[in-house]
N, C-alpha and C positions, 0 to 999 in steps of 0.2 A: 359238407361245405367247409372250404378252409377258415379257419379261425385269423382275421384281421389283427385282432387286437389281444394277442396271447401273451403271456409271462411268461419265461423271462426274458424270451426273443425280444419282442418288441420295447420292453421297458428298456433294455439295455441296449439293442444294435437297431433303436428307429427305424427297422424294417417299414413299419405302416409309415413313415414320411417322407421316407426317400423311395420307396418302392411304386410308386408310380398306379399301384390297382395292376401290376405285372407280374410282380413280387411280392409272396407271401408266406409264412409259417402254416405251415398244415398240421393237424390235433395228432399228428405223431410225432411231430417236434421236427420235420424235416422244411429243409426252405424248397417251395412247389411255386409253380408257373402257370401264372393263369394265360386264360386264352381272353385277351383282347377283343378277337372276332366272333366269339360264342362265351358270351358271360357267363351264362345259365352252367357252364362246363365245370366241376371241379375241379380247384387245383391239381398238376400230375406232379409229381414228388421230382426234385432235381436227381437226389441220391439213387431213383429210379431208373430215370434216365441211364443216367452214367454205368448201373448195372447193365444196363440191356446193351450199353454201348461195348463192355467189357464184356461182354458173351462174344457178341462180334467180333470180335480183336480189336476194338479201339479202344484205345487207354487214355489216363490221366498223362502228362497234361494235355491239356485242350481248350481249342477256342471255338464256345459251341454259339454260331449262330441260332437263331431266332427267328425264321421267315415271317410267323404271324406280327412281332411285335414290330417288323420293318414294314410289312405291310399297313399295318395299323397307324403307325408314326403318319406316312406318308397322307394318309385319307381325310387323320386328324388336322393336319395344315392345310390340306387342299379345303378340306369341306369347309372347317374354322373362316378361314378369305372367304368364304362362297357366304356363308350367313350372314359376316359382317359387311360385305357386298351389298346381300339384300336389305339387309336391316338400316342401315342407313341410306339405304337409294343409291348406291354408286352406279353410275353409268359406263364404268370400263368392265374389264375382265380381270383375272389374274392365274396367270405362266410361269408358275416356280421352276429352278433350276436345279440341280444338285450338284452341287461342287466335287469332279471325282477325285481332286488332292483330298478328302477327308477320308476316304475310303478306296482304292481303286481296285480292290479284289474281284476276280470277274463276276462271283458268284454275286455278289455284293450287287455292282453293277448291273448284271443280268436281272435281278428279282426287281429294283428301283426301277427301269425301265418298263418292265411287266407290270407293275401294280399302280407308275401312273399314268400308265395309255389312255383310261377314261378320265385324266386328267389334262392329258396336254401338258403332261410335264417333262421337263427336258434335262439338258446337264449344260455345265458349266465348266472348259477346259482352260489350263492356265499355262497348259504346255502342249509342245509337237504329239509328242507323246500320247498326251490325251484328248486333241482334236481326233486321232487316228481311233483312239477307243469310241469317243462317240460318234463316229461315222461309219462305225461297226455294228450300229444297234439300229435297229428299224424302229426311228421313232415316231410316235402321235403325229398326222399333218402341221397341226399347228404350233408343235413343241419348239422351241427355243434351241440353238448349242448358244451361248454362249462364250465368248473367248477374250481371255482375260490375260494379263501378264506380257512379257516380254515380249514381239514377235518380228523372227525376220520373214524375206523375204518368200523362203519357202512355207512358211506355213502359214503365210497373208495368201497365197495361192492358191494352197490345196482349200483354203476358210473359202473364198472364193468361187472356188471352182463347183462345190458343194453344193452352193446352190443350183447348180444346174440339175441334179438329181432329184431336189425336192425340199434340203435343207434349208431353216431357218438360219439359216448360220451367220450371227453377230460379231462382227471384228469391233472391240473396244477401245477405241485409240486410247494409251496412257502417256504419250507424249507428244510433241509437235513432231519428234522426228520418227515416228511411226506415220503421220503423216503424208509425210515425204516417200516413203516405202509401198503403202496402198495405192498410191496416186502413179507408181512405178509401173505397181505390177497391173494396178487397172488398165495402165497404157497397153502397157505386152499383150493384157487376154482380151481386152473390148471387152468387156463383162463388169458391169456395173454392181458394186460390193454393197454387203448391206452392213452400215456404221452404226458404232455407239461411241460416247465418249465419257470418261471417268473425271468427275468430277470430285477433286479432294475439299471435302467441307471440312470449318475451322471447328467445327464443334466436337469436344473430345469425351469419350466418355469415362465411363470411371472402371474400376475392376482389374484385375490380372492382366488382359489387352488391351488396356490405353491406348499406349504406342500404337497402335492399328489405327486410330484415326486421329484426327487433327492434322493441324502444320504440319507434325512430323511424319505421317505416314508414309508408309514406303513407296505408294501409288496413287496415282491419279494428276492434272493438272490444276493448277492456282488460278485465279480468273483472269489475271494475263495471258498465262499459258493457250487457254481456253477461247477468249477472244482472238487469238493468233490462229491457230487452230480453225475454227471456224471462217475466218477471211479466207485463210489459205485452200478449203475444201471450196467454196464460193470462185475463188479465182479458176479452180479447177474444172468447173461446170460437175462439182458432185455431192456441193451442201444440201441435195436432195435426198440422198443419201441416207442422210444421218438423221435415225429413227430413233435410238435410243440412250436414254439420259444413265450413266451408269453413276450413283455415290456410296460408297462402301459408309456402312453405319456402326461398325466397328465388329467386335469378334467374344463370344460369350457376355452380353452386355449384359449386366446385372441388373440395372434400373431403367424401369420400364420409361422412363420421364424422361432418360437420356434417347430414346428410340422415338418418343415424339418431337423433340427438341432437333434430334439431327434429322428428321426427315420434312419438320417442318423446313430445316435450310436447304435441302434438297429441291423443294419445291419454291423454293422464292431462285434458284438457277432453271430449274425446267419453265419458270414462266418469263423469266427475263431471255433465255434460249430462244422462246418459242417467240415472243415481240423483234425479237434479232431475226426472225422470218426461219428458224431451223425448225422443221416439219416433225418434231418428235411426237411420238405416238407410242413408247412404252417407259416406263420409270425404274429403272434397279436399284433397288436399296440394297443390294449385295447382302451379307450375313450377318448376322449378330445373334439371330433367337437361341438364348440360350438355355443349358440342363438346369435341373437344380440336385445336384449331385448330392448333395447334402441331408437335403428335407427341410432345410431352417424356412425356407419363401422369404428369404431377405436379399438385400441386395450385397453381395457378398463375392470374394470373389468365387465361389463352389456353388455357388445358389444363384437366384434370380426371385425378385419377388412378382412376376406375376406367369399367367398363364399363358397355352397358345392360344386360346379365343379374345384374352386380353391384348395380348402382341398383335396382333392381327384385325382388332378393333379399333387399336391408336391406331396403325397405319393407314387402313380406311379411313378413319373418319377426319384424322390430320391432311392425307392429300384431298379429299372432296373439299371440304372447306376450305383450301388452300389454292384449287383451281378454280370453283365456285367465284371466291372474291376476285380472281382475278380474269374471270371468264371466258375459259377455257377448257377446252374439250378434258373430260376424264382418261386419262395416261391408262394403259394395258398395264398393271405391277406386276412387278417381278419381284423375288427374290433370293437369294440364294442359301436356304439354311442346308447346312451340313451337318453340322454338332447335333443339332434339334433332333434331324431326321436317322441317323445311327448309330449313335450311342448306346438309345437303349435295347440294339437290336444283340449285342453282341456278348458275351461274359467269359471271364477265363476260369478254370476250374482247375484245383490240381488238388494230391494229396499230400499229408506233411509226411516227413520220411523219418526223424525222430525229433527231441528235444533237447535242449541244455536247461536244467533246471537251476534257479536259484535260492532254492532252502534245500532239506534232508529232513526224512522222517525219524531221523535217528540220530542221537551223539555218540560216539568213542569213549572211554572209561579213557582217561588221563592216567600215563603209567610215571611210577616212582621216577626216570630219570631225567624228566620232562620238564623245559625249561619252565618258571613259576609263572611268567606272562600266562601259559595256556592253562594255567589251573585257574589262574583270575579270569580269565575268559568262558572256561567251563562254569566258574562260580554265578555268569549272570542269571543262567535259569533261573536259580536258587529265588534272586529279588525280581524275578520279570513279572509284571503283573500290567493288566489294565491303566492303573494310575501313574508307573511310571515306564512307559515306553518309551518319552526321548530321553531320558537316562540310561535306559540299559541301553538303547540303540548307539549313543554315544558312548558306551562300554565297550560294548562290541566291536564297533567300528575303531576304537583308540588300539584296545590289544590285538585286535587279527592285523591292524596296518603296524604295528611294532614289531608282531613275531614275522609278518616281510622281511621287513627291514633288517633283522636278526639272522634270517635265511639268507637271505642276498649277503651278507657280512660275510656267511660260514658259522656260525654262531647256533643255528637250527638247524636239524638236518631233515633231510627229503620227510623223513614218516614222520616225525614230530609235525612237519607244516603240514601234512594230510591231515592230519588227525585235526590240527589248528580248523583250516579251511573247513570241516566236517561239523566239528562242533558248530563254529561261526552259523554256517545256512540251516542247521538245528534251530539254533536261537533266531533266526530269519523266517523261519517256517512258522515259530512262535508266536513271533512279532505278527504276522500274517494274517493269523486265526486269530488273535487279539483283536485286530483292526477291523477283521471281518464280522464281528461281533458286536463291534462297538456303534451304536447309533450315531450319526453323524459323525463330522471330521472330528481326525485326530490331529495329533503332534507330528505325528512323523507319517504323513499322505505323503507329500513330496518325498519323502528320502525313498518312500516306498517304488515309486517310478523306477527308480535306476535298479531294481532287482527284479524287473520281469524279465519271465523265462525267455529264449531264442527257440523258437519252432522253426527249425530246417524243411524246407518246403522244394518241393518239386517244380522249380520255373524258374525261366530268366527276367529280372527285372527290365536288363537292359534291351533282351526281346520280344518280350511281352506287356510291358508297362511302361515306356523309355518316358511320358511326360512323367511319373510318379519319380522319376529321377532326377530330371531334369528340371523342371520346374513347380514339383511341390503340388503337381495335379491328383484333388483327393479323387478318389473310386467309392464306392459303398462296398465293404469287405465284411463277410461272415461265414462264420462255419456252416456247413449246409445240411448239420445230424446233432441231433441231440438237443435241441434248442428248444426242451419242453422242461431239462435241467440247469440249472443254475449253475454259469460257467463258475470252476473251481479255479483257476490262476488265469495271471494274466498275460503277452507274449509281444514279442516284435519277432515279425518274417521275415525271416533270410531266405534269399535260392539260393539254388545250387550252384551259382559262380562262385571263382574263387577271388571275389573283389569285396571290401569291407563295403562299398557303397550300396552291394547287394541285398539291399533289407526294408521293409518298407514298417516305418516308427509314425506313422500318422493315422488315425483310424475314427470314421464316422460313428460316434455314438450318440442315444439320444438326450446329453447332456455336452456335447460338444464335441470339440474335438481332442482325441484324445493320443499320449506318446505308447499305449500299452493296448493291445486287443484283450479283452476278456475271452478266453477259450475252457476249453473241457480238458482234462487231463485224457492223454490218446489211450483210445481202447486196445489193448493188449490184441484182440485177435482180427478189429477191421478197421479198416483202411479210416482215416480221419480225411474230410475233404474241406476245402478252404473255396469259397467263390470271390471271383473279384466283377463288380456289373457295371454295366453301361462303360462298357471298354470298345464298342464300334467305330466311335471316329479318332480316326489318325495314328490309333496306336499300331498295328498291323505297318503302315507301310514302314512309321518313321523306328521301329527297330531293328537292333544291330547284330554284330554275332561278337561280343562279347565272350571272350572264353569259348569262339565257336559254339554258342548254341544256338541253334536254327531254329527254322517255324513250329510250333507247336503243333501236334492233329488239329484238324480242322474238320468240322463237323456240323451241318447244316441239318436244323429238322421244321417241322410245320407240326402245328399242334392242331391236333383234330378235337372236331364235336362232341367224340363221346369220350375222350378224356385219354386220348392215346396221344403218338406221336409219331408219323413220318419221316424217314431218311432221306433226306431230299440229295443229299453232297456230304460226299468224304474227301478231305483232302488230306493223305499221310502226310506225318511229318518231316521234315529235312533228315536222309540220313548224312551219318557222318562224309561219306563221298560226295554226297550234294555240297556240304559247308567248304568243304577243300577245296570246291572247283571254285567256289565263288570268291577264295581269297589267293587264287592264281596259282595254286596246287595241282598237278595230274594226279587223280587217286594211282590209274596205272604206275605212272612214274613212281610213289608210294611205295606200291606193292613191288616195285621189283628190284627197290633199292632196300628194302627192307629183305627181299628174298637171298640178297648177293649178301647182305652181312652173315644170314644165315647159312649159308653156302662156306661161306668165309672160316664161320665159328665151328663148320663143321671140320672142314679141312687141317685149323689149328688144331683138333681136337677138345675144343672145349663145348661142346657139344654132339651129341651119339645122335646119327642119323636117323636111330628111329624117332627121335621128336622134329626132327623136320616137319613132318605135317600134324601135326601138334600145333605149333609155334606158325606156321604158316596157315591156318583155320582159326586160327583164334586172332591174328591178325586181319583176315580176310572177312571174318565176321563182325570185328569191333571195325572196320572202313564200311560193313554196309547196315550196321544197325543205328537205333536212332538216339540223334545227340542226349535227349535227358535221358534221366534213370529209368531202370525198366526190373 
């Protein structure tokens, strides 16, 4: 069985507190994957995996779903509402949605549809787009579409028309003049629309998406709004209509107090709605349930401090209580988690491709014509000791930034500053194994920071991680071999773009958060692998092709009973001719403008026709192989 609670995995990268019982250290030191759906199962080794995948032809990088853990996600919220249900007596039901902006990949959407058919659980569209995906999927009778967002008149039609087929399909009015629009098209078809309406509560919460709720959120109506609205669907002979109370309760909400607070105010509109004679019979608290990415269980913005059976406890027992006093039938809840439900289904996986080190196991002998800076800078070995490390550290650092200084003049020349620079990360490597030594904090921790190594790594940030760019969204990151030794340096990861933004200096460990990963010095003959987890929701769609680099392999498996793993889904990666087309490129065109230079350089004679097809196969092969390293 796998080891939980191993050294120095876990002391150092909090696997056991951000791992979820998903994620674990196996007694080979590899990071393994439990199965959710069969406990009793042994961890199966990731590093494992990834071989059998590279038998196959599919390589690093990659983005390897997780069938069981998507399945599991999903069972865990449904069943969680179901006990909280009984446990407090509730007399409604509950009809989750899944928002398909968080993930709209088919395979993605294909298995959520499949695993909650014995749920009744539905999806949640915010665009044309994606009312068309969910009326592609044969859903549960009583499942839910929900439809949220902007909508003109074509796509109040097709929501519409839907139900004739069998759909529950919910139109969410978010303004009065969406109003005006259903009340159009109901004229055109005779077909009586089935209404919600968004109601923007002032209660705001706290964390990274604030802004998603209160006064200032992007959507929903104000109770003006809202009273107009309601008249206006009454005038219409269609306030019958309108079934469902929609309040968004914001978006990765950290504090669980903030999730009974807004939904208490939710409930004081669905019971003042419902005395206004509006026939509501289902309650959406839209999204919030959030990860704890972290491990901390604080209210944070990476973290959350409670659970799903907690989340889903407040909101039972906040609206029972809430309809109770005011005497009123129990609402059908809905909700819409997205984040909750595929985050942790998804991880990205690459290998590093080399390093830049910042110390040397070695110094250079200083030769006679050598300016004397470099001999005072060779000299700090001599006093480096234990007791005085920010002394020699600021030795150090005064002469290597002089004999610069000296160089940029003309004053030093090229191999005297090698030699400089050489000596210098000697006495850096010194300093290192001093610190690593020494019990508790030293003098120079911080100065330490700014000399971890750059591990060159195989991925794109801005394609495969674009919130870790953009807004500072941590991941759980760890090496996925070796982690039964104690990492020997530390690193920040660069991809392989060619943008400085490309790196990611922020890293979960279990003393915080940290600017440096702790890693292994790369083994000379295999492959060094890097994981990044709970990368499921949003990051897939919302990346870009930065330096043209397209979709990473794509790799779906299901983790079996007796410790194996199934290929469920391959998706190859983007080749280069795929990224061309998509930035309004003919690869053709390409190829035969590239073919005429060479034609060209033939004819000038600066190139001999037998490399014609040389230079044309090597062009023809770097237009269909695939944008990373290979």
């Amino acid at each position: 069985m796998s080891k939980q609670n191993q050294d120095p995995a876990h002391s150092v990268y909090a696997v056991d507190k951000w791992g979820k019982d998903l994620i674990v250290v196996t007694d080979e030191g590899e990071i393994g994957l439990l199965n959710p759906l069969s406990p009793e199962t042994p961890a199966i080794s990731l590093p494992g995996i990834l071989q059998d995948l590279d038998q196959r032809g599919i390589k690093a990088p990659m983005l390897l779903r997780v069938s069981s853990y998507l399945e599991n996600e999903i069972a865990h919220i449904n069943e969680s509402f179901a006990d909280a249900i009984a446990r407090v007596g509730y007399k409604g039901r509950y009809r989750g949605v899944f928002p398909i902006k968080v993930n709209q990949q088919a395979q993605v959407i294909d298995r959520i549809v499949e695993f909650g058919q014995k749920y009744s659980y539905g999806l949640e569209a915010g665009s044309k787009p994606e009312l068309v995906i969910a009326l592609a999927h044969r859903l549960a009778r009583e499942a839910l579409i929900v439809c949220n967002g902007v909508k003109d008149a074509e796509f109040i039609r097709l929501a519409i028309l839907s139900r004739k087929i069998g759909f529950n399909t919910v139109i969410v009015l978010e303004s009065p003049r969406e109003v005006d629009t259903v009340i159009e098209v109901y004229k055109e078809l005779g077909i009586e629309p089935l209404l919600g309406v968004r109601v923007k509560l002032t209660n705001q919460i706290s964390g990274k998406w604030e802004e998603s709720s209160g006064d200032r959120s992007a959507f929903g109506m104000n109770t003006d709004q809202l009273v107009a609205v309601v008249d206006k669907l009454r005038d219409a002979g269609l306030s019958h209509c309108l079934k469902l109370q929609h309040s968004h309760l914001g978006s990765q909400v950290p504090d669980v107090n903030d999730v009974r607070r807004a939904v208490g105010e939710a409930c004081r509109y669905f019971t003042e709605l419902t005395r206004e004679g509006v026939p509501l019979t289902h309650l959406d608290l839209g999204g919030g349930m959030g990860v704890d990415y972290t491990g901390e269980k604080k209210a944070t913005e990476n973290s959350i401090n409670y659970t799903v059976e907690e989340y889903c406890a407040n909101v039972v027992e906040t609206v029972s209580y809430a309809m109770d006093e005011a005497g009123i039938k129990h609402p059908t809840l809905v909700t819409e988690s997205g984040r909750a439900v595929v985050a942790t289904s998804s991880m990205l996986v690459f290998n590093v491709l080399e390093s830049t080190l910042y110390d040397a196991p070695s110094a250079p002998e200083v030769e006679p014509d050598d300016h004397h800076l470099l001999s005072d800078l060779a000299a700090v070995n001599g006093y480096l000791s234990a007791e005085r490390l920010q002394e020699c550290w600021n030795d150090a650092s005064f002469y290597r930034n002089e004999l610069r200084a000296l160089f940029r003049r003309g004053y030093v020349d090229l191999r005297q500053m090698a030699r400089a620079e050489r000596i210098y990360l000697s006495l850096m490597a010194r300093i290192k194994a001093l610190v690593a030594a020494a019990e508790g904090e030293t003098d120079v921790d911080d100065e330490l920071k700014t000399l971890a190594d750059i591990y060159h790594c195989n991925f794109s940030l801005f394609q495969s991680l674009p919130d870790v760019w953009a807004i500072d969204q941590l991941h759980p990151i760890v090496p996925l071999q070796m982690l039964n030794q104690t990492p020997d340096r530390r690193a920040v990861l660069s991809d392989i773009t060619c943008d400085s933004d490309g790196k990611i200096d922020r890293f979960i460990l279990s003393d915080g958060v940290s600017p440096s990963l702790p890693v292994h010095s790369l083994p000379e003959a295999d492959e060094y692998y890097m994981g990044v987890f709970f990368v499921g929701a949003y990051q897939e769609t919302l990346g870009d092709l930065h330096n043209l680099f397209g979709d990473t392999n794509v790799v779906t498996i299901d983790l079996r009973p007796d410790g194996g793993f199934d290929l469920l889904h391959e998706q190859e990666g983007d080749t280069i001719s795929e990224v061309l087309s998509y930035v309004e490129f003919d690869p053709a065109d390409c190829v035969a403008a590239f073919r005429k230079m060479v034609d060209e350089a033939i004819s000038t004679g600066t190139l001999q026709s037998k490399d014609r097809k040389t230079l044309m196969n090597a062009y023809r092969d770097s237009i269909n192989g695939y944008t990373y390293y290979e």
